[in-house]
BANUPA-133630 format. One line per 5 residues: their letters; for each residue x, y, z of C-alpha. Coordinates in Angstrom, 1 decimal, always signed. Layout:
N
A = X:Y:Z ~ ... $
//
This chain:
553
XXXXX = +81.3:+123.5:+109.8 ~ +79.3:+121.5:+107.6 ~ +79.5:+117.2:+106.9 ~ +77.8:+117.6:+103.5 ~ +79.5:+115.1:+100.9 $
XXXXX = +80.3:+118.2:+98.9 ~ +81.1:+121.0:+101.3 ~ +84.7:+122.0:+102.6 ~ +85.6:+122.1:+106.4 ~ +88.4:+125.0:+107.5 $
XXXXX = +90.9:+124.6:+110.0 ~ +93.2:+127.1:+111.8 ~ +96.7:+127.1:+113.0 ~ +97.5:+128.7:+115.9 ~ +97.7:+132.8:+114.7 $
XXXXX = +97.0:+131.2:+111.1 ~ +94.7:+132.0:+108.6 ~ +91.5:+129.2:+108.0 ~ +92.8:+127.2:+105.6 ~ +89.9:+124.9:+103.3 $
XXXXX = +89.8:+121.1:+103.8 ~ +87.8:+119.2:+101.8 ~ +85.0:+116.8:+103.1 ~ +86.2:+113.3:+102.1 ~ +82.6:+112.1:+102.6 $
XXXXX = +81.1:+111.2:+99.2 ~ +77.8:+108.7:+99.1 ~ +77.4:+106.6:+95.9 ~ +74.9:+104.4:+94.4 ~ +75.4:+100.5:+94.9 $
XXXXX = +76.0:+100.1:+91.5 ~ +79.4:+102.5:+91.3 ~ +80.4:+100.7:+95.1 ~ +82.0:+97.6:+93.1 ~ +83.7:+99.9:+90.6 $
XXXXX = +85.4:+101.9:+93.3 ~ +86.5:+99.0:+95.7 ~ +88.2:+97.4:+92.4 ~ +90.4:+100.6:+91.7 ~ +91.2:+101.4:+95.0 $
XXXXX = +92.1:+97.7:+95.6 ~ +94.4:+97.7:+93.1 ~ +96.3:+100.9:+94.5 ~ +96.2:+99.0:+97.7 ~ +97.3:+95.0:+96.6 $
XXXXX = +100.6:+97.1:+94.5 ~ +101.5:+99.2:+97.6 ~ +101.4:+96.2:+100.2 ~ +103.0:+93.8:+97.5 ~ +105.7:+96.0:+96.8 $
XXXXX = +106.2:+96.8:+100.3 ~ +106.9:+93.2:+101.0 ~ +108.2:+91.6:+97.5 ~ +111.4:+91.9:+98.7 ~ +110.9:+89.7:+101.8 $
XXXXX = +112.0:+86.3:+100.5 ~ +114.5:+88.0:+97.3 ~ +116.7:+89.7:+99.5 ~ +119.3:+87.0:+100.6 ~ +120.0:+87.1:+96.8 $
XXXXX = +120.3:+90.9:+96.7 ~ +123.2:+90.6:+99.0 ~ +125.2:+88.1:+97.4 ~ +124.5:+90.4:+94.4 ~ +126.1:+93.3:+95.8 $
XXXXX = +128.2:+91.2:+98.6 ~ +126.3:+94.0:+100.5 ~ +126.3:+91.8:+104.1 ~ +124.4:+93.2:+106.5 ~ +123.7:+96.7:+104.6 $
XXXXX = +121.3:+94.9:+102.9 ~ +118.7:+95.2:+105.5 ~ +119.0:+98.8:+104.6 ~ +117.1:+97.9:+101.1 ~ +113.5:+97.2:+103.0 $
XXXXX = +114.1:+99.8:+105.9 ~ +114.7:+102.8:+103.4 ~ +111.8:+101.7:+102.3 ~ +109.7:+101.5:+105.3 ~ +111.1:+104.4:+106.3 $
XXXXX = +110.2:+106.8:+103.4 ~ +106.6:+104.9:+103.8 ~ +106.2:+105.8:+107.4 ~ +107.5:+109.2:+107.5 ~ +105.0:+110.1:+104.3 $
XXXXX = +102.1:+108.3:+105.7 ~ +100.4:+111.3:+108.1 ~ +101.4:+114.0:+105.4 ~ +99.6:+112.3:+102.8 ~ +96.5:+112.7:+105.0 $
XXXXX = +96.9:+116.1:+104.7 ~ +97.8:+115.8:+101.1 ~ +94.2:+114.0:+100.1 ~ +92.2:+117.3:+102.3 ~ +93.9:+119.6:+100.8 $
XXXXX = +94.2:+118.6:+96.9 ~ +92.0:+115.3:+96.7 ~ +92.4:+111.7:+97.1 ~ +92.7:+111.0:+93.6 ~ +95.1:+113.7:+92.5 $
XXXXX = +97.0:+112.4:+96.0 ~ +96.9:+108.6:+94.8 ~ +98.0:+110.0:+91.6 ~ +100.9:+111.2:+92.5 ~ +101.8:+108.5:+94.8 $
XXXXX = +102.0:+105.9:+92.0 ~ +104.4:+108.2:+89.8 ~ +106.4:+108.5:+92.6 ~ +106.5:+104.2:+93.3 ~ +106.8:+104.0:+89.3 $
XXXXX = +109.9:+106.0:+89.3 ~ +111.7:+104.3:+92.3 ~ +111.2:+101.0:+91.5 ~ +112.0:+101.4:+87.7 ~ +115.2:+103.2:+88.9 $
XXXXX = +115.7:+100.8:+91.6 ~ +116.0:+98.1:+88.5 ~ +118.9:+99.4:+87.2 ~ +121.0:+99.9:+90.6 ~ +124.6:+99.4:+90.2 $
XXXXX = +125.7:+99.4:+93.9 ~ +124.0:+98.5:+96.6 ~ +124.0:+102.2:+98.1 ~ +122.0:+103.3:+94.8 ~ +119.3:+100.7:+95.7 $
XXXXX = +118.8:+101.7:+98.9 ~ +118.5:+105.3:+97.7 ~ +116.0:+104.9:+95.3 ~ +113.9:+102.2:+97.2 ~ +113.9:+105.0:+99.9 $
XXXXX = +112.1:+106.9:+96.9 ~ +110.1:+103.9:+95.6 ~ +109.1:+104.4:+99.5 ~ +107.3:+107.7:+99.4 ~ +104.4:+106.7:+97.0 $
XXXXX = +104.1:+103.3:+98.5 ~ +102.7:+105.2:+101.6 ~ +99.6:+106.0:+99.3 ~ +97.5:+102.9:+100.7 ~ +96.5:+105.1:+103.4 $
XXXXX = +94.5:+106.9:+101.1 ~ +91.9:+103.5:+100.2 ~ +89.9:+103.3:+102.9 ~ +86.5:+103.2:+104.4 ~ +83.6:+101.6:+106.1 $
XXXXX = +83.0:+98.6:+104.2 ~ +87.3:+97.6:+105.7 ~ +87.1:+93.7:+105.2 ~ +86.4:+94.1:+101.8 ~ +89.6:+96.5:+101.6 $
XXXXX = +91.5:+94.4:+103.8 ~ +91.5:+91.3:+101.6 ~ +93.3:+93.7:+98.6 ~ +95.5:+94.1:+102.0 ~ +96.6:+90.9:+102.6 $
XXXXX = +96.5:+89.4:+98.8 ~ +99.3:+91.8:+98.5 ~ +101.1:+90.3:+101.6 ~ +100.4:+86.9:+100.0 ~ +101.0:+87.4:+96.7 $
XXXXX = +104.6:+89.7:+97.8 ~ +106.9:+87.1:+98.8 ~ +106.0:+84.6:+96.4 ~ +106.7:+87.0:+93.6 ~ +109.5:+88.0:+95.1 $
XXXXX = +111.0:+84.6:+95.3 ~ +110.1:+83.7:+92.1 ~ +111.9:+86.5:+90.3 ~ +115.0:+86.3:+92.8 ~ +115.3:+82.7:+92.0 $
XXXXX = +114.4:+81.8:+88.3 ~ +114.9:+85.7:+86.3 ~ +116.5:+88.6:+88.3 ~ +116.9:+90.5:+91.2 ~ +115.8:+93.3:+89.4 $
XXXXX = +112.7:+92.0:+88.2 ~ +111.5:+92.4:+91.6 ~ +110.8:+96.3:+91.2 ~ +110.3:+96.5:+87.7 ~ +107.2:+94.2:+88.3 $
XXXXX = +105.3:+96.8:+90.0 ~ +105.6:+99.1:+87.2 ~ +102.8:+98.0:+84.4 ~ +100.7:+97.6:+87.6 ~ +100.8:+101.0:+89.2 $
XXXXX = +100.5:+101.9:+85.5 ~ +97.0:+100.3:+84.8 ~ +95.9:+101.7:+88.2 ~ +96.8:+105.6:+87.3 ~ +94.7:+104.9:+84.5 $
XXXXX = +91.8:+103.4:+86.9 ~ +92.0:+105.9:+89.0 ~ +92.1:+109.1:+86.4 ~ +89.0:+107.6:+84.6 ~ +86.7:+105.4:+86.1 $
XXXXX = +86.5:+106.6:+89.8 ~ +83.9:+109.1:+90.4 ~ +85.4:+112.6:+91.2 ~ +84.7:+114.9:+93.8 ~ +86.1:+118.4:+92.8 $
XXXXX = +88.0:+120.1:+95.0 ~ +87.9:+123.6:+95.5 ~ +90.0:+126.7:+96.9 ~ +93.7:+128.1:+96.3 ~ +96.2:+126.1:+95.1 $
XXXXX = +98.9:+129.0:+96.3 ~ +97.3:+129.2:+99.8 ~ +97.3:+125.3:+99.7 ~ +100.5:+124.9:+99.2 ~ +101.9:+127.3:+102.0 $
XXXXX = +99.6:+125.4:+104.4 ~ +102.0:+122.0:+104.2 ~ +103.6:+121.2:+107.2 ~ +106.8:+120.7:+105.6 ~ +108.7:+121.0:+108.8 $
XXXXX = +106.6:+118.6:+110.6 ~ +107.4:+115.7:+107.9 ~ +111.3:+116.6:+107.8 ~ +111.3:+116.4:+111.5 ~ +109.4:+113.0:+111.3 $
XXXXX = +111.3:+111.6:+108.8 ~ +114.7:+113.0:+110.8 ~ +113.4:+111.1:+113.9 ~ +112.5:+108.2:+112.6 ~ +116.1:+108.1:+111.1 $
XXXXX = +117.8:+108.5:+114.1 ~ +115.9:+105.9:+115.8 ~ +116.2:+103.5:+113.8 ~ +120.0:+103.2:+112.7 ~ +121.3:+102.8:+116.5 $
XXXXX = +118.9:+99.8:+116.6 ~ +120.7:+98.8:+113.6 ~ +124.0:+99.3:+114.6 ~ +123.8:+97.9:+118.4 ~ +125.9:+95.1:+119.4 $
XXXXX = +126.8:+94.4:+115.4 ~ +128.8:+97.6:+113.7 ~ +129.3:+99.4:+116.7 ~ +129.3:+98.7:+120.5 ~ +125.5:+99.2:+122.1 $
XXXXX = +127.9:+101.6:+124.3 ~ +129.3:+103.2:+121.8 ~ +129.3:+107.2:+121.3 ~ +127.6:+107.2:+118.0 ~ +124.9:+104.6:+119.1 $
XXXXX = +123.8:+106.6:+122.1 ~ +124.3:+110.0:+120.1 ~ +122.0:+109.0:+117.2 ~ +119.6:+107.5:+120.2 ~ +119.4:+110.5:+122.0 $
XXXXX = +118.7:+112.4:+118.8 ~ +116.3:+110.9:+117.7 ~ +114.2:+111.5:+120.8 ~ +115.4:+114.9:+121.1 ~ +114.1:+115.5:+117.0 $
XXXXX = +110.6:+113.0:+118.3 ~ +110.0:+115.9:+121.2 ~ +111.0:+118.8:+118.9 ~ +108.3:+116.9:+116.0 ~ +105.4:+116.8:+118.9 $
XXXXX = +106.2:+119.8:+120.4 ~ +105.7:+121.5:+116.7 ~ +102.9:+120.0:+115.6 ~ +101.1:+120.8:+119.0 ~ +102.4:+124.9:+119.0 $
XXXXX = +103.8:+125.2:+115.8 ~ +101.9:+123.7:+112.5 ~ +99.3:+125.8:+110.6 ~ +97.9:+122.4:+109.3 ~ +99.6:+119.8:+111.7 $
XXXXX = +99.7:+116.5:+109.6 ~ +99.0:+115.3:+113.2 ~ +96.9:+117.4:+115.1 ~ +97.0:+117.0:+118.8 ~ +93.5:+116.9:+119.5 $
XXXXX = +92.8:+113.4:+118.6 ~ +94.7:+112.2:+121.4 ~ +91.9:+113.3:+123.9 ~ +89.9:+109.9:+122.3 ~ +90.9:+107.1:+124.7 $
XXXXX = +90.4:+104.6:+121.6 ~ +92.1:+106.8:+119.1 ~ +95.4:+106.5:+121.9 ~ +94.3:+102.4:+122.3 ~ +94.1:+101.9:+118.5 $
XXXXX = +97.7:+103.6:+117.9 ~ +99.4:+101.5:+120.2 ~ +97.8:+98.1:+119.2 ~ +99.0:+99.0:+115.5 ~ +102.3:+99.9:+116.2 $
XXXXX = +102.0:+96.7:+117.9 ~ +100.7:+95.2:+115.1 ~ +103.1:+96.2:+112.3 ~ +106.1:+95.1:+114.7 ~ +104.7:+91.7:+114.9 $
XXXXX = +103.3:+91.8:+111.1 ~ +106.4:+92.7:+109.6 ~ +108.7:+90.7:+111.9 ~ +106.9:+87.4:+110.7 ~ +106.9:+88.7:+106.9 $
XXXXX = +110.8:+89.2:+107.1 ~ +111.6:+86.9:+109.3 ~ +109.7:+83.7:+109.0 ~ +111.0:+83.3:+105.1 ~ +114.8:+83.8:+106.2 $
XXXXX = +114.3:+81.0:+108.9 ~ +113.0:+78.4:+106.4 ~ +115.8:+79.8:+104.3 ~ +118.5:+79.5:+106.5 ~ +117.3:+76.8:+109.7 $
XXXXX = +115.4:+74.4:+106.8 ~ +117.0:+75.0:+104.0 ~ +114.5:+76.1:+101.4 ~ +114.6:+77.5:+98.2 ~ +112.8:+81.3:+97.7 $
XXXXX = +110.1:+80.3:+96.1 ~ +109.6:+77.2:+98.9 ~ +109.9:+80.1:+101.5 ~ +107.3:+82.6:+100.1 ~ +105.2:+79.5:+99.4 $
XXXXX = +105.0:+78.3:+102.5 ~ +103.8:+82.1:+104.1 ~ +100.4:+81.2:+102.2 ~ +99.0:+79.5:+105.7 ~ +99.5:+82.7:+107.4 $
XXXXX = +98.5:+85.4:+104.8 ~ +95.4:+83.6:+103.4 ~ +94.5:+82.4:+106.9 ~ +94.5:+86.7:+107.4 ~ +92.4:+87.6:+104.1 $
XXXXX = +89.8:+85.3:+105.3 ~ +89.6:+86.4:+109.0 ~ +89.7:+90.0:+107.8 ~ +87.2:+89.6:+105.5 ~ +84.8:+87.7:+108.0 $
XXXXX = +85.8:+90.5:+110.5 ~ +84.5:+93.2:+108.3 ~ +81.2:+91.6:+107.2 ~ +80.5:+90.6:+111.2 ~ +80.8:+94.7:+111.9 $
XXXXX = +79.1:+95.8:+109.1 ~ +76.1:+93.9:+109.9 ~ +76.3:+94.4:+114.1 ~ +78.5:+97.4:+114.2 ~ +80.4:+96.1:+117.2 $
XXXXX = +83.8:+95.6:+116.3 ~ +85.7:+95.5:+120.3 ~ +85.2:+91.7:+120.7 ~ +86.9:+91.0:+117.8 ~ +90.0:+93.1:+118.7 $
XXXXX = +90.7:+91.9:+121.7 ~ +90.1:+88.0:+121.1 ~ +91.8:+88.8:+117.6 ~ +95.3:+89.5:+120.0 ~ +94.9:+87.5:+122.7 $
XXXXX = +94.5:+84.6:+119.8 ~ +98.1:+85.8:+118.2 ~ +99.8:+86.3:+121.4 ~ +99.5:+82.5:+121.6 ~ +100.2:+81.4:+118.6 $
XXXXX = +103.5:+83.8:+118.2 ~ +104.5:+81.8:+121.6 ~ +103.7:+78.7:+119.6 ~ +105.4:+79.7:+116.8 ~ +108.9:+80.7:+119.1 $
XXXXX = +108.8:+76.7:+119.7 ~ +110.2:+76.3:+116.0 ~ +113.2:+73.6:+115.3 ~ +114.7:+72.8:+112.1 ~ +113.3:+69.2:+112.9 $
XXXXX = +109.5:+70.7:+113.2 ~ +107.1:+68.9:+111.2 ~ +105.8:+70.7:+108.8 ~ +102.0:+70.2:+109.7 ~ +103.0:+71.4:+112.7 $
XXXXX = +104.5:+74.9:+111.3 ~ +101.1:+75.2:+109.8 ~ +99.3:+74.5:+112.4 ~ +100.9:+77.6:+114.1 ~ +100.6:+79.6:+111.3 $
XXXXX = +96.8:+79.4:+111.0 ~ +96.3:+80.2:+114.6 ~ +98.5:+83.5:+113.8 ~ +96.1:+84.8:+111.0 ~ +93.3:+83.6:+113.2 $
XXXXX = +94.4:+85.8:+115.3 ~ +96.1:+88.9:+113.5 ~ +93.2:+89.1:+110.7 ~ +90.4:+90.3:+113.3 ~ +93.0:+93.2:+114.4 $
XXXXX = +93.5:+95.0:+110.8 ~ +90.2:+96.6:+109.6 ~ +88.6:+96.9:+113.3 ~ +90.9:+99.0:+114.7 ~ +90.8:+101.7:+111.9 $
XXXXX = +86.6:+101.5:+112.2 ~ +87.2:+102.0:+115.9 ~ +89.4:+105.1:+115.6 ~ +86.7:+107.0:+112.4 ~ +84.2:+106.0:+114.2 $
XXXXX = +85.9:+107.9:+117.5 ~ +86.3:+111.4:+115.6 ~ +84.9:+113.9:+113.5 ~ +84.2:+113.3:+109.7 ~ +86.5:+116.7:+109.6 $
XXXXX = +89.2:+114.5:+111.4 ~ +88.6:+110.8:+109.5 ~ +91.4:+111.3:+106.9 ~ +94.0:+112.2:+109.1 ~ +93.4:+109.7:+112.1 $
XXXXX = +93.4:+107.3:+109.5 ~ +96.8:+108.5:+108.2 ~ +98.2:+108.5:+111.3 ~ +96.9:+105.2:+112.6 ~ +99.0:+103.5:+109.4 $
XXXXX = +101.4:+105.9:+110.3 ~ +102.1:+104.2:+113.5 ~ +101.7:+101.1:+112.2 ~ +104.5:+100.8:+109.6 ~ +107.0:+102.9:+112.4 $
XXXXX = +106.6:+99.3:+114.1 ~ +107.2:+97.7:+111.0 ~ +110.4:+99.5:+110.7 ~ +111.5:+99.1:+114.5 ~ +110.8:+95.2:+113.6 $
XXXXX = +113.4:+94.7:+111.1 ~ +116.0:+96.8:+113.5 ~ +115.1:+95.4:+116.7 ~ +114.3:+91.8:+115.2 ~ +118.2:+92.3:+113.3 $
XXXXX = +119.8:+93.0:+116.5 ~ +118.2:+90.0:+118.0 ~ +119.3:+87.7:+116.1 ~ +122.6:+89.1:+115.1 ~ +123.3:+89.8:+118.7 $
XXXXX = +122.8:+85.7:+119.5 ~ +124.8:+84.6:+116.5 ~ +127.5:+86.4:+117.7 ~ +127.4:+85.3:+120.8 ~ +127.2:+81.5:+120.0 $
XXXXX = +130.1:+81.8:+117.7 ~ +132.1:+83.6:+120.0 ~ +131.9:+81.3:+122.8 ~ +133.5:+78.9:+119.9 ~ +136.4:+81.3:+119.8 $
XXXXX = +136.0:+82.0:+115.8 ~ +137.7:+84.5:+114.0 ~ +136.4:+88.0:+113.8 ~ +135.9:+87.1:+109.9 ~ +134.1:+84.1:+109.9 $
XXXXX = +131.8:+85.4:+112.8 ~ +131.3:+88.9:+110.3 ~ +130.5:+86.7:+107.2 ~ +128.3:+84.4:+108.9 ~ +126.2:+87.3:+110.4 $
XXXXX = +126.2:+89.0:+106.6 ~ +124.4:+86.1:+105.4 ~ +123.5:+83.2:+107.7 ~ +122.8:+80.8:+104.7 ~ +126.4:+80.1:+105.0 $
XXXXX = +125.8:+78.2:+107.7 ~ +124.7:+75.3:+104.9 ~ +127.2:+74.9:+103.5 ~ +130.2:+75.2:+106.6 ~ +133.1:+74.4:+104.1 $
XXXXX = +132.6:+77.5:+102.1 ~ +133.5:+79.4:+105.4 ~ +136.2:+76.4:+106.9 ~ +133.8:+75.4:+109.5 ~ +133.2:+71.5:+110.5 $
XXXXX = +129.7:+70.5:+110.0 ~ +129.5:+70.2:+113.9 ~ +130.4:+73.6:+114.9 ~ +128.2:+75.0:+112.1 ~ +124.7:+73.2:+113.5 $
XXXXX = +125.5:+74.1:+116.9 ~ +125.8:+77.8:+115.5 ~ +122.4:+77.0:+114.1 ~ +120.8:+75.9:+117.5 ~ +122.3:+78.1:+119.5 $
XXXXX = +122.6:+81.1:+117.6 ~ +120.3:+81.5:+114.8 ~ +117.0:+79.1:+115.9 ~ +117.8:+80.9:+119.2 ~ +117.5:+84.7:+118.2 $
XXXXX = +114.4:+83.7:+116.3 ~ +113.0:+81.8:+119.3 ~ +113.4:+85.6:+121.1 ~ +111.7:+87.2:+118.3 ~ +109.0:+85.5:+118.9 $
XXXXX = +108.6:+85.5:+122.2 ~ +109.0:+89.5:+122.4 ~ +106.3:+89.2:+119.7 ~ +104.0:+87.0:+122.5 ~ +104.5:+89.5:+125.0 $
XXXXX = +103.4:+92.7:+122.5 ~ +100.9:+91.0:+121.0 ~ +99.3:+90.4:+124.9 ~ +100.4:+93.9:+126.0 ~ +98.5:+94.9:+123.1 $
XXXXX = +95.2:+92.8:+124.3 ~ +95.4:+94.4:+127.4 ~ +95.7:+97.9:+126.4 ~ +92.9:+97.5:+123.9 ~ +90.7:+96.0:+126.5 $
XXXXX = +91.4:+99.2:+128.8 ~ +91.4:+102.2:+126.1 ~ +89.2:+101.1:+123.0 ~ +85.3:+101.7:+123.8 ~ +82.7:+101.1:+121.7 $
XXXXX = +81.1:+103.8:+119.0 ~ +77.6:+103.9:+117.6 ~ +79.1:+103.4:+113.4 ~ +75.9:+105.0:+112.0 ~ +76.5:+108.8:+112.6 $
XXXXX = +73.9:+111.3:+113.8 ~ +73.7:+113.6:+110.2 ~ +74.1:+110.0:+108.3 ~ +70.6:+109.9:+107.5 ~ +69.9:+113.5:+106.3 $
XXXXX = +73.1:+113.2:+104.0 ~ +71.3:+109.9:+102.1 ~ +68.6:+111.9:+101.7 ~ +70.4:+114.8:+100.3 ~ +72.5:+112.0:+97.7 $
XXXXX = +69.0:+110.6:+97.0 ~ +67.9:+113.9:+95.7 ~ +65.2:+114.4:+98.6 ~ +66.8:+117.5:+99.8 ~ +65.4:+120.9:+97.9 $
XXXXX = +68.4:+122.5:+95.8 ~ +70.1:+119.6:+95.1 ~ +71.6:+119.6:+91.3 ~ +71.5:+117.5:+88.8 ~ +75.3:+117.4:+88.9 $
XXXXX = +74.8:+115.9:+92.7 ~ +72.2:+113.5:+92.1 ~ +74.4:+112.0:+89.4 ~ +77.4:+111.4:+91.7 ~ +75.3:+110.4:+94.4 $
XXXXX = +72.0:+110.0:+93.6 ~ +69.7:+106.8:+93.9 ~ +67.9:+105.3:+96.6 ~ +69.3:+103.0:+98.4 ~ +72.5:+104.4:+98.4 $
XXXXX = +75.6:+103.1:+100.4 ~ +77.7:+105.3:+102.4 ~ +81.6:+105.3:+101.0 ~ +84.2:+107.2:+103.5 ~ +86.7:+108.9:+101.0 $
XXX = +87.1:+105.8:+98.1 ~ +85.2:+108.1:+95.9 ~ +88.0:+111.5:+95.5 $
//
């Protein structure tokens, strides 16, 4: 099967019929690279902002809807919807394009948000952010070689997210923070329908469309479910005990088994073939990710609700101060990229980029209300130090482990793994501290109602009169409870952050970047190659041209 940047590779199901993937390979001159990099970016900066935006807004969403501790449904539906869609819109961008795929997503994370506006119960919201969700799994699609420069569009939107978010929350409306996305994603469809270079894609739509694994992505978005809520519940709705807490557990890795067990016997088209796993650095970049969104998300979530809640800052103060981390990480990524772009090696930078994090999340676990601020930064910078030489390495390290035939989907997969983590952070970091709050204030003997309104929404804790608590019993609950659980956050972030530097150190080898046909395909986008139309030397046809892995569909 052929690399070409215009040919179509086939795969087969077990029993199936070949079904037609297309190439995602497409070489450009230098002059269309800057064009490209801006459309995708956008896609990227709205999916990562939106993904986040409701970071710093959503202690105001719950007195809103005096939702309590549902409210951590809004973001998980979310992330849920995000994961679960992330591996089939790999498929999605072989099968019809990446731009029709893009497309698509942004209608989808147009809709959901503008609907999400207008919610009139918190169960509504969660619904339709669940929705919102599915196309904000489309940054998947914007990837390539040239990853620092992508990564910046990455992390401006993690930047840029909880500020917003704060912003609206505090000075307009809960509301405003998914309609903003809206005129945004707008402008991008528009970017993305007519000034990115097409690739046409060819074959049966019909015959496409059958090929879907549609049972794979209900059984991953089942499991996923049923992982999560347990984690959710445990120790704070229901007993970790409990018959519905182990039920749903057990579930959930029955439906996992049942997902692998399909896509490995089962799938015409898995939206995660099996074969990639026999790459010792595709299996060592999967596990730091998943690593790395649990620790990634964990601090975007959690750090604003402790300056919240332990120092008492407004939204806007909270998703202010995040700038340390998240600019820190735009830089680092960026430096990352341009260091393995010009020396190819990219494993150095991995595993000093963890080792560097695992510190500073133990440094950041030493966090008191009375820190200095300095301080606080301090850690902060060490953090994107450390976390911006993980993003954009890791996904060279897994294309450059696999076929071109294969690129898309490990791609797709390795964000796939990362934002499951994401999701497990804001259960797993939940039951933390929910678990240690109620702990603290029941070894105060305090009613079951004060101990369930205090949990809801821990800003209570400022003002103790609201809930009939003295101002002594109310900091001690502070200490001990809140500052506590986060203190455990962060240390289980320390000790995945190191897991992952050892596992990286022992899986992830090191890959020659320029490929073996790279050379024969410039010359074919140069023109050089006999046969080459007219039609193929304008979409890919000067000298000096620089190689773009799938921006350009």
């Amino acid at each position: 099967m052929g690399d070409k940047g215009n040919s179509e590779a086939t795969t087969r199901g077990p029993g199936c019929n070949e079904v037609q993937l297309t190439d995602q390979t497409n070489l450009l001159p230098f002059k269309k690279i800057l064009t490209c990099f801006m459309g995708l970016g956008l896609c990227v900066f709205i999916s990562q902002m939106d993904a986040v935006i409701v970071a710093t807004a959503l202690p105001t969403i719950s007195t809103a809807f005096s939702a309590g501790s549902v409210s951590s449904w809004v973001p998980s539906a979310y992330l849920l919807t995000t994961t679960s869609f992330q591996p089939l819109y790999g498929r999605f961008s072989d099968i019809f394009g990446r731009k029709a795929t893009l497309t698509a997503a942004m209608l989808i994370l147009v809709v959901g948000n503008l609907a999400a506006g207008f919610s009139q119960s918190i169960l509504q919201l969660i619904v339709l952010r669940g929705i919102a969700g599915a196309g904000g799994a489309l940054f998947d699609l914007a990837r390539g070689k040239y990853q620092g420069i992508m990564g910046s569009f990455i992390i401006f939107g993690y930047v840029m997210g909880p500020i917003i978010g704060g912003g609206l929350a505090q000075k307009a409306s809960w509301r405003w923070v998914f309609w903003i996305s809206a005129p945004m994603a707008l402008c991008t469809i528009f970017v993305v329908n007519f000034i990115l270079p097409l690739k046409p894609v060819q074959g049966n739509i019909k015959s496409k469309l059958l090929a879907i694994d549609y049972v794979g992505s209900v059984l991953s978005l089942g499991a996923n479910a049923l992982v999560i809520l347990p984690i959710i519940w445990g120790g704070v709705t229901f007993p970790w005990n409990s018959a519905i807490v182990l039920a749903t557990l057990i579930s959930g890795l029955l439906t996992w088994v049942l997902f692998i067990t399909w896509e490995w016997k089962g799938a015409r088209l898995p939206i995660v073939p099996m074969h990639i796993f026999k790459h010792s650095t595709v299996c060592g970049v999967y596990i730091a990710m998943f690593i790395n969104g649990l620790v990634v998300f964990s601090s975007m979530y959690y750090l604003p609700q402790f300056f919240q809640v332990a120092l008492g800052y407004t939204p806007i103060h909270a998703g202010v101060f995040l700038i340390p981390l998240f600019a820190g990480q735009e830089v680092i990524s960026w430096m990352a990229g341009v260091i393995v772009t010009k020396t190819g090696r990219y494993r150095a930078l991995i595993y000093s980029g963890f080792a560097t994090w695992s510190l500073a999340c133990g440094l950041i676990s030493t966090i008191k209300p009375h820190t200095h601020q300095s301080v606080m930064v301090i850690f902060m910078l060490v953090a994107s130090l450390g976390s911006g030489q993980t993003f954009q390495t890791t996904t060279v390290a897994a294309q450059a482990s696999v076929s071109r035939q294969d690129m898309s989907v490990v791609t797709a997969f390795r964000n796939f793994v990362r934002m499951l983590g994401a999701v497990l952070a804001l259960a797993i970091d939940a039951a933390l501290i929910n678990n240690t709050l109620r702990s603290s204030m029941q070894a105060l003997s305090l009613l079951e109602d004060i101990i369930k309104r205090v949990i809801d929404n821990p800003v209570l804790l400022s003002t103790p009169e609201s809930i009939s608590l003295s101002t002594e019993k109310a900091t001690l609950i502070l200490e001990q409870g809140y500052t506590e659980g986060f203190r455990r956050v962060f240390i289980l972030n320390a000790v995945l952050t190191a897991l992952a530097t050892v596992t990286s150190m022992l899986l992830i080898k090191h890959k020659n970047l320029t490929r073996d046909d790279e050379e024969g395909l410039r010359k074919e986008a140069s023109g050089g190659k006999t046969g080459t139309t007219d039609d193929e030397k304008a979409d890919g046809g000067e000298a000096g041209t620089s190689k773009i892995e799938s921006e350009s569909n």
